[in-house]
Backbone bond lengths (Angstrom), bond angles and torsions (degrees), N, CA, C in turn:
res aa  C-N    CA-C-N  psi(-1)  N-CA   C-N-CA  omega(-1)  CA-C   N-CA-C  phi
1 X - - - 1.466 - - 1.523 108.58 -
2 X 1.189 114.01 154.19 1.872 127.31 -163.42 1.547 76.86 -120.57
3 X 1.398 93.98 175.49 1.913 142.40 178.30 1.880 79.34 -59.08
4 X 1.197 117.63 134.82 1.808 132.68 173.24 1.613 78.03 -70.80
5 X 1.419 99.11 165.69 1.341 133.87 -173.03 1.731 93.90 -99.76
6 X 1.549 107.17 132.55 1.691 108.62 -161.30 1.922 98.31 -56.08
7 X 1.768 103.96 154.64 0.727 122.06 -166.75 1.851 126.92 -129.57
8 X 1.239 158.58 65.04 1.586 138.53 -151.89 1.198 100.01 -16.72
9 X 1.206 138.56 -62.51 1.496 136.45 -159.13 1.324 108.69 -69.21
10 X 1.582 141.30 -17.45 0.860 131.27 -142.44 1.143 104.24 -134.66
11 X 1.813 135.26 158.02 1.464 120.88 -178.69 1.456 95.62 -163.57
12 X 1.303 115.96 162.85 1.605 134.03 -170.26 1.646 115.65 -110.08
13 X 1.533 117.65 97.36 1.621 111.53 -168.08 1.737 89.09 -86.18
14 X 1.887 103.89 130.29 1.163 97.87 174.46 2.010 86.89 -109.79
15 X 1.225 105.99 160.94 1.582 110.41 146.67 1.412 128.32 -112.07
16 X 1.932 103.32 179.29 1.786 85.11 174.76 1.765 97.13 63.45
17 X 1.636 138.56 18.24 1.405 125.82 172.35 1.135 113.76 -78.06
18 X 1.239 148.82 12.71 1.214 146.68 -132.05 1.689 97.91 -120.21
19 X 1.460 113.17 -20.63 2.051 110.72 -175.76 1.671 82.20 176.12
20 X 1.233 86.17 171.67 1.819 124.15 -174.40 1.680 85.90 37.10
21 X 1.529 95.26 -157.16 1.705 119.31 -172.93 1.225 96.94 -13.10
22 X 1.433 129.22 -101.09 1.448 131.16 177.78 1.558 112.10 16.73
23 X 1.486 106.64 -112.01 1.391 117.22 152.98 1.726 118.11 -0.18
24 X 1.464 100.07 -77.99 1.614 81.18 -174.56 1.895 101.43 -52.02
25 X 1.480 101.47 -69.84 1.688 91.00 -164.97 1.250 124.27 13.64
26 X 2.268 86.98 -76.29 1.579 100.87 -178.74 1.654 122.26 -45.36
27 X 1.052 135.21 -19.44 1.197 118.16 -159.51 1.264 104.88 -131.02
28 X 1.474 114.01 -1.75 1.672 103.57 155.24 1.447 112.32 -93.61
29 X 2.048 124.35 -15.51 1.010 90.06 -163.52 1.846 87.50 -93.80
30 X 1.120 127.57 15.99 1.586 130.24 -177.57 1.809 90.28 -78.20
31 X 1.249 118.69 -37.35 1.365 117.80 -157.26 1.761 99.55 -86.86
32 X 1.541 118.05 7.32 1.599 110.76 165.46 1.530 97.63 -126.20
33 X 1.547 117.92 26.61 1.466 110.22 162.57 1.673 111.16 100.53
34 X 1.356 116.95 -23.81 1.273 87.29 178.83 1.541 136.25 -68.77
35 X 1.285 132.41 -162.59 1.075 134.18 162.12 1.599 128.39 -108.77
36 X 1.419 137.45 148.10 1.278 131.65 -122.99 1.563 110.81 -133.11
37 X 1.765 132.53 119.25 1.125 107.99 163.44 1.752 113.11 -118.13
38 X 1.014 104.82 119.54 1.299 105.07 -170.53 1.825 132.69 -75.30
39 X 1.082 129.61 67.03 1.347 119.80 -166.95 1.361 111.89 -99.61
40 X 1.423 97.61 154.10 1.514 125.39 -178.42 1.605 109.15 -177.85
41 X 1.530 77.81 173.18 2.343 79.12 169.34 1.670 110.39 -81.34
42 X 1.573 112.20 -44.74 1.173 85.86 -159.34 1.804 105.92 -95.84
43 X 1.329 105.05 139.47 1.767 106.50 -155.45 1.433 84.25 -98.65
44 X 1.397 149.94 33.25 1.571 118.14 170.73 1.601 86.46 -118.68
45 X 1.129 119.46 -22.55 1.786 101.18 167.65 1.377 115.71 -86.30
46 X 1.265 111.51 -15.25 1.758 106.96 177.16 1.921 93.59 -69.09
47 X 1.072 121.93 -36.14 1.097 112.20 -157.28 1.421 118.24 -81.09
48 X 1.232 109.73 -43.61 1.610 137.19 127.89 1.426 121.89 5.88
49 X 1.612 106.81 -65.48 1.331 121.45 165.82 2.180 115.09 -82.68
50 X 0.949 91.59 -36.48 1.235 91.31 176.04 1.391 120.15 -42.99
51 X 1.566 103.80 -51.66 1.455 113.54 -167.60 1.799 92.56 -76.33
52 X 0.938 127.38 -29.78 1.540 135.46 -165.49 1.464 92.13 -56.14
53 X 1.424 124.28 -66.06 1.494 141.18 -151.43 1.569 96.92 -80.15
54 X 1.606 149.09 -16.69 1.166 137.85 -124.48 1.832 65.84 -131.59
55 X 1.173 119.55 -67.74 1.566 114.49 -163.68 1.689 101.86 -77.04
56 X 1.115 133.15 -10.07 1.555 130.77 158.03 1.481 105.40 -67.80
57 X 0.875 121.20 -72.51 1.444 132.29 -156.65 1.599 103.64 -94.21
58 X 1.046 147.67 -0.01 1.462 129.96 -133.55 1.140 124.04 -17.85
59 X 1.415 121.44 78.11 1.676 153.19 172.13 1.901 102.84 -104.54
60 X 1.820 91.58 148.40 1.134 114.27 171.65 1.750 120.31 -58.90
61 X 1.378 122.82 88.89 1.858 96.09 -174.15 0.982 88.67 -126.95
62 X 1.768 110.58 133.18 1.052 138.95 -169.37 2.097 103.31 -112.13
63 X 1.306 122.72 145.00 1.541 122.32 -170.73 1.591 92.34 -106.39
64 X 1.056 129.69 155.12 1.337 157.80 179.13 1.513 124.36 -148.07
65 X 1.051 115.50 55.23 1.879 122.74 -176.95 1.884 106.63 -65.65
66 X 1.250 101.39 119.25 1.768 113.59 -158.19 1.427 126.20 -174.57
67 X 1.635 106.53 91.35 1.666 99.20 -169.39 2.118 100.17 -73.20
68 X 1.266 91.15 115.75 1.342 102.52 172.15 2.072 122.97 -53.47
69 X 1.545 88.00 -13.26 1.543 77.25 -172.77 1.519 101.23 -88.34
70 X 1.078 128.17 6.81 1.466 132.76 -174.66 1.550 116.10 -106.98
71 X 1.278 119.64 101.63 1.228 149.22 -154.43 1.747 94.22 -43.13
72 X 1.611 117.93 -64.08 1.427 127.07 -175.82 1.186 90.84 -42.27
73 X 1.699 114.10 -87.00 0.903 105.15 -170.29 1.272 153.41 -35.58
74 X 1.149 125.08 -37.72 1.796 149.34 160.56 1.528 100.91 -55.97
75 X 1.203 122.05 -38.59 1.896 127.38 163.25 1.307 99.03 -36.47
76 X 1.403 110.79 -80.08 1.652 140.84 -148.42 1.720 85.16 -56.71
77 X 1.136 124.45 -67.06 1.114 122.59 -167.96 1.521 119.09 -46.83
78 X 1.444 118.01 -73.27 1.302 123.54 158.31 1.495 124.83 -25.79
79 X 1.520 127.71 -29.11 1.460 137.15 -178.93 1.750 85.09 -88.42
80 X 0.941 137.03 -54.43 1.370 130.28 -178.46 1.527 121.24 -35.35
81 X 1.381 92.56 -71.67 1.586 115.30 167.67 1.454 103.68 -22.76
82 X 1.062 102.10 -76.56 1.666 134.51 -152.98 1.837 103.03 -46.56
83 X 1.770 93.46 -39.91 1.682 97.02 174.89 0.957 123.37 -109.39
84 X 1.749 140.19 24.11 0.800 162.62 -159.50 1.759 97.09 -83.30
85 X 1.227 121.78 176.18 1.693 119.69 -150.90 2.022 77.11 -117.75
86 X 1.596 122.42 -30.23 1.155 104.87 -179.08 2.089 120.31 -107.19
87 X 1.273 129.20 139.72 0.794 134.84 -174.99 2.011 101.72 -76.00
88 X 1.779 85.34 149.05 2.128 89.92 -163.97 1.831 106.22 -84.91
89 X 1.135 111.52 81.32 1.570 116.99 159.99 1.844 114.81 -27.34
90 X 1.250 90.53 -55.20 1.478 87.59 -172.24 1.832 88.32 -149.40
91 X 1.582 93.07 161.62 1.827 107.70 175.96 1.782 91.65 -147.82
92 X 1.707 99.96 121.34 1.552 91.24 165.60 1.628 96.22 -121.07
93 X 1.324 97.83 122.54 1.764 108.86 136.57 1.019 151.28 67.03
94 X 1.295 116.15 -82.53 1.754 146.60 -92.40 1.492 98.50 -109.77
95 X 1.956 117.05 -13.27 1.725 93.01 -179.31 1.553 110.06 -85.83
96 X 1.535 98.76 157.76 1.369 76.54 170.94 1.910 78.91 170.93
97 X 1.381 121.77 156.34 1.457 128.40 174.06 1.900 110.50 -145.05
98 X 1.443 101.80 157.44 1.646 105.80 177.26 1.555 108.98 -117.29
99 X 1.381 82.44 -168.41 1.883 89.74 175.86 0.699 100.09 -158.05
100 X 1.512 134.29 161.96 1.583 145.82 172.84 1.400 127.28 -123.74
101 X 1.265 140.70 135.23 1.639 130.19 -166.27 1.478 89.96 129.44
102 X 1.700 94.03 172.35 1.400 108.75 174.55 1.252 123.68 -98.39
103 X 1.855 117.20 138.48 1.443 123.35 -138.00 1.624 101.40 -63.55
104 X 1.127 120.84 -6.34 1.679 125.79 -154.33 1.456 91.45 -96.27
105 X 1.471 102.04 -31.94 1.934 95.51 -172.56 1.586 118.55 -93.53
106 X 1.280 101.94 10.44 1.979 92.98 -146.29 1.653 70.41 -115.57
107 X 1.491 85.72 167.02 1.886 100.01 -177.35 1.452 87.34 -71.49
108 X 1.737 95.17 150.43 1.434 135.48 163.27 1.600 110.67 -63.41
109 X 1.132 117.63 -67.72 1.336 136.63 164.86 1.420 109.96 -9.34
110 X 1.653 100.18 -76.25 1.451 113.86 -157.72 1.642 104.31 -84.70
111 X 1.176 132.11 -14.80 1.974 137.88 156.20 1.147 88.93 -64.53
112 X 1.544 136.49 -93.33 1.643 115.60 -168.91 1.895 125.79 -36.23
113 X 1.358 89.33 -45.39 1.712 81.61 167.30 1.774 129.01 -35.89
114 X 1.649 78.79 -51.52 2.218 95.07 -169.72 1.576 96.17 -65.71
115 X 1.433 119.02 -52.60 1.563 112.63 -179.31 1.440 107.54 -42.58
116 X 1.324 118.27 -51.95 1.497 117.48 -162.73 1.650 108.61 -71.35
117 X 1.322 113.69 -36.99 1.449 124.92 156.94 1.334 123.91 -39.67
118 X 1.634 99.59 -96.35 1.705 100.29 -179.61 1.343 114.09 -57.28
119 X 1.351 138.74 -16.04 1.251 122.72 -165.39 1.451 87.66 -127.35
120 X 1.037 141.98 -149.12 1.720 158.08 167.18 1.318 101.58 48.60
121 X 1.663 128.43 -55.84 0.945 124.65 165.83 1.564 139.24 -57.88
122 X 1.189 102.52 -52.27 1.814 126.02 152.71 1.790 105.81 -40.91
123 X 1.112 118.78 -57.51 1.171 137.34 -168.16 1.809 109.34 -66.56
124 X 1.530 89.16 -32.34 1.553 82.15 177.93 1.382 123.59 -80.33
125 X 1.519 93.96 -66.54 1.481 111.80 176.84 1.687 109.95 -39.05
126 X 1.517 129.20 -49.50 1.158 120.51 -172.23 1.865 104.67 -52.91
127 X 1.635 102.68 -41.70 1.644 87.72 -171.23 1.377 97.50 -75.82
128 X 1.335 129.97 -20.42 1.752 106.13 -172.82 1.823 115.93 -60.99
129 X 1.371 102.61 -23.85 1.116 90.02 -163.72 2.136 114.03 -123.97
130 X 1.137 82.72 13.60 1.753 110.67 -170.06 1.711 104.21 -63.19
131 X 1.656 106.05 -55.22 0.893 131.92 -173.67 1.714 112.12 -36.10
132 X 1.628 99.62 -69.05 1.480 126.12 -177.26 1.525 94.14 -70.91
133 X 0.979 159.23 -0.88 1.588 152.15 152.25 1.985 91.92 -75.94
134 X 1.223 106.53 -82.32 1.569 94.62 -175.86 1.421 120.32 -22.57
135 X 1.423 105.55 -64.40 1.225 104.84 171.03 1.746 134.57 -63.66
136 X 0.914 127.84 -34.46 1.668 129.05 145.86 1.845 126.64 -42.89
137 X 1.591 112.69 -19.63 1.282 145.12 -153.36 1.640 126.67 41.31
138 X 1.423 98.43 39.96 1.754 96.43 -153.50 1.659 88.25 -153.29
139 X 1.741 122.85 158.21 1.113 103.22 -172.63 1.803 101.92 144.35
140 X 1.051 126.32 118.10 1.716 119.67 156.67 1.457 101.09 -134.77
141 X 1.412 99.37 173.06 1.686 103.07 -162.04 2.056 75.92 -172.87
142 X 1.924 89.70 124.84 1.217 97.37 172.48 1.568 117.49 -116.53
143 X 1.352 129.94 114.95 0.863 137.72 169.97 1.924 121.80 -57.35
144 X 1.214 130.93 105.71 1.600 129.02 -171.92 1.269 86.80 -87.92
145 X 1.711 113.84 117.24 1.469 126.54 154.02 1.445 98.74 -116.80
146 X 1.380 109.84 -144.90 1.581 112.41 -160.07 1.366 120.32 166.90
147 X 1.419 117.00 120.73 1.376 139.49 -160.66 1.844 111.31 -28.29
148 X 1.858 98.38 -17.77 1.424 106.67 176.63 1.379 105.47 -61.53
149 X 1.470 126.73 -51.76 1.309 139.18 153.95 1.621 112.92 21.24
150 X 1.088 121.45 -63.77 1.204 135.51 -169.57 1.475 142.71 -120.34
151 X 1.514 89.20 28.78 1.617 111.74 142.25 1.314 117.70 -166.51
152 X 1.282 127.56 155.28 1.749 119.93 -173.86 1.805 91.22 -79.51
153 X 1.516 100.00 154.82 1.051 121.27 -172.73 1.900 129.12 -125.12
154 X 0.810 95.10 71.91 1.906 88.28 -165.70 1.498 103.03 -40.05
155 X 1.649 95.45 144.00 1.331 129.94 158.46 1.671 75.57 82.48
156 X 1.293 152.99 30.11 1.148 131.43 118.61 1.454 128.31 -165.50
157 X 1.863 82.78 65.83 1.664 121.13 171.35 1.169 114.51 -36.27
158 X 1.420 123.60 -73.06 1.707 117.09 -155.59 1.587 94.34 -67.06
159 X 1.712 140.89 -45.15 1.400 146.59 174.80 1.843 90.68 -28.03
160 X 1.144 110.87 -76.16 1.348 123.78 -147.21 1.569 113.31 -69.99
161 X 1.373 96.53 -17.45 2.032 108.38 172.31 1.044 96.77 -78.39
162 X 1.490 129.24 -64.22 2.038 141.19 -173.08 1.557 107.19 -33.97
163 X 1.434 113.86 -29.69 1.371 124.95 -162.36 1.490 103.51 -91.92
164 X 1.504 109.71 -59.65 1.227 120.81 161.90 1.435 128.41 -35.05
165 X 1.622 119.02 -35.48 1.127 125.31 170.42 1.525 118.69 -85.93
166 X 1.229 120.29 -31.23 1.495 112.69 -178.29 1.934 115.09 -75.18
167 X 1.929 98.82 -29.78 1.493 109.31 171.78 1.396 112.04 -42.71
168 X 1.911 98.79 -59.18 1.760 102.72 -167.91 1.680 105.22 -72.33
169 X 1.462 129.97 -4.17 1.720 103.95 -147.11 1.910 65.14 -108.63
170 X 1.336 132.22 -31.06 1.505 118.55 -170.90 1.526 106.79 -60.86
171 X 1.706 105.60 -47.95 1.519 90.73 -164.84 1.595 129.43 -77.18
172 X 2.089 94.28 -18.54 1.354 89.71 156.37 1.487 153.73 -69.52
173 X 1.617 88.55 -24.51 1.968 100.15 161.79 1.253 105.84 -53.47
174 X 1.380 111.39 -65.42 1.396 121.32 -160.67 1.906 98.49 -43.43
175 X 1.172 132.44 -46.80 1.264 133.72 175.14 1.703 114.96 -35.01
176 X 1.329 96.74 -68.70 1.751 131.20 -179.28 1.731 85.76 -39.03
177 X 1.442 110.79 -72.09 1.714 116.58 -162.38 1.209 118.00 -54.57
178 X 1.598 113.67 -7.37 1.932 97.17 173.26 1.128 103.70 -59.37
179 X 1.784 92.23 140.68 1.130 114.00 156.81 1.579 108.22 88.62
180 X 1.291 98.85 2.15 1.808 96.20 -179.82 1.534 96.31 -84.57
181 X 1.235 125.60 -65.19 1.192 139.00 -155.63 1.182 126.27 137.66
182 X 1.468 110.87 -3.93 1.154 120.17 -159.17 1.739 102.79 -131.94
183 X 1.514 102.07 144.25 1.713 98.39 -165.57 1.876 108.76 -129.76
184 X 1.112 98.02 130.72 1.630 87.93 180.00 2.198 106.24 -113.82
185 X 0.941 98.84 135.72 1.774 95.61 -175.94 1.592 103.96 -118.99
186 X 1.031 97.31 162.83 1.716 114.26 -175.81 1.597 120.30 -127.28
187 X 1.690 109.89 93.57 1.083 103.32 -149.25 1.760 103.41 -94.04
188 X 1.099 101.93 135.02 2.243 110.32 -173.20 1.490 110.12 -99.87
189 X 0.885 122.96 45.01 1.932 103.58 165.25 1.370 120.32 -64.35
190 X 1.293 105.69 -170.50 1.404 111.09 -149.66 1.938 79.10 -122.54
191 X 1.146 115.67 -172.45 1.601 131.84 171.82 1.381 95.58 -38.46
192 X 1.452 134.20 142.09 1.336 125.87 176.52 1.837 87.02 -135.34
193 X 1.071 124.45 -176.29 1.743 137.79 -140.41 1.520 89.94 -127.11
194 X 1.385 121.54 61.38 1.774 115.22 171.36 1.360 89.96 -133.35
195 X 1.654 106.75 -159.47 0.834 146.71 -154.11 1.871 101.74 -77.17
196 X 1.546 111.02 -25.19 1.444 115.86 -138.17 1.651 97.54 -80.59
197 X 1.209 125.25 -33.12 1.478 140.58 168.91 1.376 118.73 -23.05
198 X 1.753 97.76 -59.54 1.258 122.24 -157.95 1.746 107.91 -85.35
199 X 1.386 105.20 -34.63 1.492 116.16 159.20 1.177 121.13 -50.57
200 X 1.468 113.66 -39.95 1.821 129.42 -164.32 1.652 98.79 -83.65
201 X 1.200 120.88 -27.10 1.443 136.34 171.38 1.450 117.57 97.09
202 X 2.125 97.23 25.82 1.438 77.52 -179.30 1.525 96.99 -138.07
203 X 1.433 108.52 13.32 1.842 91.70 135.11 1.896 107.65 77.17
204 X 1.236 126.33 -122.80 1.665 110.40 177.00 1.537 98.89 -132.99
205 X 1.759 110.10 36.82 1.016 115.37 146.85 1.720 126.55 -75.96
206 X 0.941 116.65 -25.47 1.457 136.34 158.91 1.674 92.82 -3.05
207 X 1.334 117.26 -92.53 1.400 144.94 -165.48 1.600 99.13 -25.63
208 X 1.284 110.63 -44.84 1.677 109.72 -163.21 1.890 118.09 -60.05
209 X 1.375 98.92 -31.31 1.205 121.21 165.70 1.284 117.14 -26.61
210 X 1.728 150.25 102.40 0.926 146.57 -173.24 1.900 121.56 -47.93
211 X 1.114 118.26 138.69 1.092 108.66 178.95 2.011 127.85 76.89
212 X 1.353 100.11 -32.85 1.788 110.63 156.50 0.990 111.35 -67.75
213 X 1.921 95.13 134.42 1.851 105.47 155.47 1.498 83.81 -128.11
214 X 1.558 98.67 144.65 1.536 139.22 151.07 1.367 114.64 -34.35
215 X 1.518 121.40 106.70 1.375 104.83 -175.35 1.804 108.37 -128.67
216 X 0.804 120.70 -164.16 1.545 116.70 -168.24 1.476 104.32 -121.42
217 X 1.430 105.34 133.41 1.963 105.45 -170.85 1.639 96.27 -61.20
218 X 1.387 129.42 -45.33 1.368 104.97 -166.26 1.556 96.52 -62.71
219 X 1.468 148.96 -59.43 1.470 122.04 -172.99 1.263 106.67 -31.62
220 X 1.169 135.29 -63.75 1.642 133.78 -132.47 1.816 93.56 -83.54
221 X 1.618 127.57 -34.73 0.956 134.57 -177.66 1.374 102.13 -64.01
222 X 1.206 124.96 -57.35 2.186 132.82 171.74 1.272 92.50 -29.64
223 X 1.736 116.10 -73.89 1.099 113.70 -130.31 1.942 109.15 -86.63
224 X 1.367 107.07 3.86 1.351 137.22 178.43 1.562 114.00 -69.01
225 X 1.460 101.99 -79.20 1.427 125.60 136.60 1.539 119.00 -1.31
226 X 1.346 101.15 -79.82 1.729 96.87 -162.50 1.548 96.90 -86.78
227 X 1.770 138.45 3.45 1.071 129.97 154.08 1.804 117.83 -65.64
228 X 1.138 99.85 -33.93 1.286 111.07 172.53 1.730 114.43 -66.19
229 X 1.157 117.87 -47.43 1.426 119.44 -159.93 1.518 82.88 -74.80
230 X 1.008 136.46 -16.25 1.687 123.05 -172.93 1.195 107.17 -121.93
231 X 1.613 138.32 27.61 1.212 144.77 -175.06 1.489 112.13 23.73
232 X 1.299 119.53 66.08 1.748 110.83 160.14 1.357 113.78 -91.43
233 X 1.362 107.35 158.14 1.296 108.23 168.95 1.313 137.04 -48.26
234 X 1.726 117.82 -61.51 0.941 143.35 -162.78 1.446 117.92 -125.38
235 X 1.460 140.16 159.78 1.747 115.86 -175.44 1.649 95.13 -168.17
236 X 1.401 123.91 122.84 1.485 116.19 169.51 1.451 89.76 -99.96
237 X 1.122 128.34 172.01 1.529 148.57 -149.40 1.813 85.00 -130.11
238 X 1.487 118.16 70.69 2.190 79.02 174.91 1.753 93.33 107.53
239 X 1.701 97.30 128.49 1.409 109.69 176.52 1.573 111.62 -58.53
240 X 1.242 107.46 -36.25 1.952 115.62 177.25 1.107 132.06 -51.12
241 X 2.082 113.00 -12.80 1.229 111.68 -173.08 1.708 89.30 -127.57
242 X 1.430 118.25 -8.48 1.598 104.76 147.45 1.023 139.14 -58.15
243 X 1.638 108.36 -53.86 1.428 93.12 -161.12 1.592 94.01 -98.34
244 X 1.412 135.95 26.17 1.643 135.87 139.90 1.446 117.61 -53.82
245 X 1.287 93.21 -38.11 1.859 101.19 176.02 1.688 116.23 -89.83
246 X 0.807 105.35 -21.21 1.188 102.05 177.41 1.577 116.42 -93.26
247 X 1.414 119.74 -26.50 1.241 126.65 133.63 1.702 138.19 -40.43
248 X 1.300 108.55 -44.42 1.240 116.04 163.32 1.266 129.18 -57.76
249 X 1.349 97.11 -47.72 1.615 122.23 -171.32 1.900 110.70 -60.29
250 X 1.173 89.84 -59.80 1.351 111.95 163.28 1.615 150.47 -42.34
251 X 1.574 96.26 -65.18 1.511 130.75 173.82 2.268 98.26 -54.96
252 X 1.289 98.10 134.09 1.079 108.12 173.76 1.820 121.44 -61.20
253 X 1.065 127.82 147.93 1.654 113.81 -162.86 1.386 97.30 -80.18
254 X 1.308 117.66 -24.51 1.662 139.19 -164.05 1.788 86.26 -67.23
255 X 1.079 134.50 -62.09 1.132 127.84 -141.21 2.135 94.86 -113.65
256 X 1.405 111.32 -9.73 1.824 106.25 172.77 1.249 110.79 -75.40
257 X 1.799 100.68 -50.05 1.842 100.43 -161.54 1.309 113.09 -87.55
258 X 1.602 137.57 21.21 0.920 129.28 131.62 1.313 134.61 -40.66
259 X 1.586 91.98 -71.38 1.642 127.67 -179.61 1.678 101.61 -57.96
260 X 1.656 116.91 -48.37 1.431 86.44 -172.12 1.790 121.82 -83.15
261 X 1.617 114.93 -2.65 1.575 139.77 153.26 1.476 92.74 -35.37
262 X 1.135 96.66 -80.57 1.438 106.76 -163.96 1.904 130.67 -30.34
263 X 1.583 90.35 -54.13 1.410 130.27 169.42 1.919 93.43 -50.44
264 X 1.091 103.01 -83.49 1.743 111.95 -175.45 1.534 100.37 -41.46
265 X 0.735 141.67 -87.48 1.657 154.99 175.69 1.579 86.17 -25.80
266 X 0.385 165.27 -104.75 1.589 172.42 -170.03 2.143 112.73 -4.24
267 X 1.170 98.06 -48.42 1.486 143.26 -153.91 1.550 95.99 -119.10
268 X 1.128 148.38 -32.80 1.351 128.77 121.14 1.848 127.76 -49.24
269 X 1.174 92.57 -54.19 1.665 90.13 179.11 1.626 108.99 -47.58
270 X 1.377 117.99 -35.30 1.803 127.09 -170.56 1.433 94.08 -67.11
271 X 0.881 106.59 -76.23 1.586 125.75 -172.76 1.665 101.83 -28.01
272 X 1.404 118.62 -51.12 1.347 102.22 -151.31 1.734 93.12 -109.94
């Protein structure tokens, strides 16, 4: 079973809507009719976009301002959901931030944050609302992982575990769900052209990274999309963030984490 065909009753909570992937999501999947919940922290661009997608499309978009790494908060939200007038067709993903440097030097703080982010949060919401898709028999929910996924990476370890964990916990649901009706995918790009770089602290150093190409959130958002409408498991956006994984996957650790040391050390030295 694929993403239901949009519905009045029915609506798509994306997270992380606020720029890059997110953003597009919203407004390609507004542009095949569904209906929209938009979360993030900062609520004057969700809203921003909201109104964008509602007079494009005339679709339902609803704002949700909510740092997900905050336990209450991520409560409050989920109780929202839950009583909301429309039932969740689909839930992708999509918040989530990195960092770059070595794990010994970089704040403590802000590595527990990303765990609690990309993973705990991801992790929750999918079971809060997984359940009631099984049971409805209809339902996709896209998990945003990332070509980091599939190999550890010095100087941006905890990034590259968070990734690692949402890859394996998507494709194993997705296993569990044959035959429910319901499909969960795990989407892998490579560096994409937002905001997220510059957060991670390394800006349009990104590129240097062996094996990445630079790609554009609306590709990765398309090609997200139509993984969903056909329930696959798994989806790279672009030969550049395949054969990274399949490189990763592959390549001996003896002979990567040199090379990708090297790479980081390199890209620190620029930086500073």
């Amino acid at each position: 079973m694929s993403l239901p065909a949009p519905s009045p009753d029915a609506t798509v909570v994306i997270t992380g809507a606020s720029s890059g992937i997110g953003s597009e999501l919203a407004r390609q999947l507004a542009a095949r009719g569904h209906n929209l919940v938009l979360v993030a922290r900062r609520e004057e661009r969700l809203a921003e976009l909201a109104e964008e997608v509602r007079l494009a499309h005339g679709v339902a978009a609803e704002v949700r301002a909510c740092d997900l790494g905050d336990d209450d908060q991520r409560a409050q939200l989920i109780a929202a959901l839950r009583a909301g007038e429309r039932h969740l067709a689909g839930l992708c993903n999509n918040a989530g931030y990195g960092s770059f440097g070595r794990f010994h030097e970089l704040e403590l703080d802000r590595e527990t944050g990303m765990v609690r982010l990309n993973v705990l949060a991801l992790h929750e919401l999918t079971g809060a609302f997984l359940p009631e898709m099984v049971r409805r028999g209809s339902g996709a929910i896209l998990e945003v992982a990332s070509v980091a996924a599939f190999q550890p990476i010095p100087n941006t370890a905890t990034y590259a575990a968070t990734k690692a964990f949402v890859h394996s916990f998507a494709e194993a649901v997705a296993a569990e769900l044959h035959g429910t009706g319901v499909s969960v995918t795990s989407l892998c790009p490579g560096p994409v052209a937002t905001e997220f770089g510059e957060a991670a602290g390394v800006g349009d150093k990104e590129s240097q990274l062996p094996g990445f190409l630079a790609q554009r959130p609306e590709e990765v958002a398309r090609t997200a999309i139509e993984a969903m409408e056909k329930g696959r498991r798994s989806v790279f956006p672009g030969m550049g963030p395949r054969v990274s994984a399949f490189g990763g996957r592959f390549a001996p650790r003896t002979a990567l984490l040199p090379v990708m040391a090297r790479v980081g050390e390199r890209v620190l030295r620029d930086r500073g």
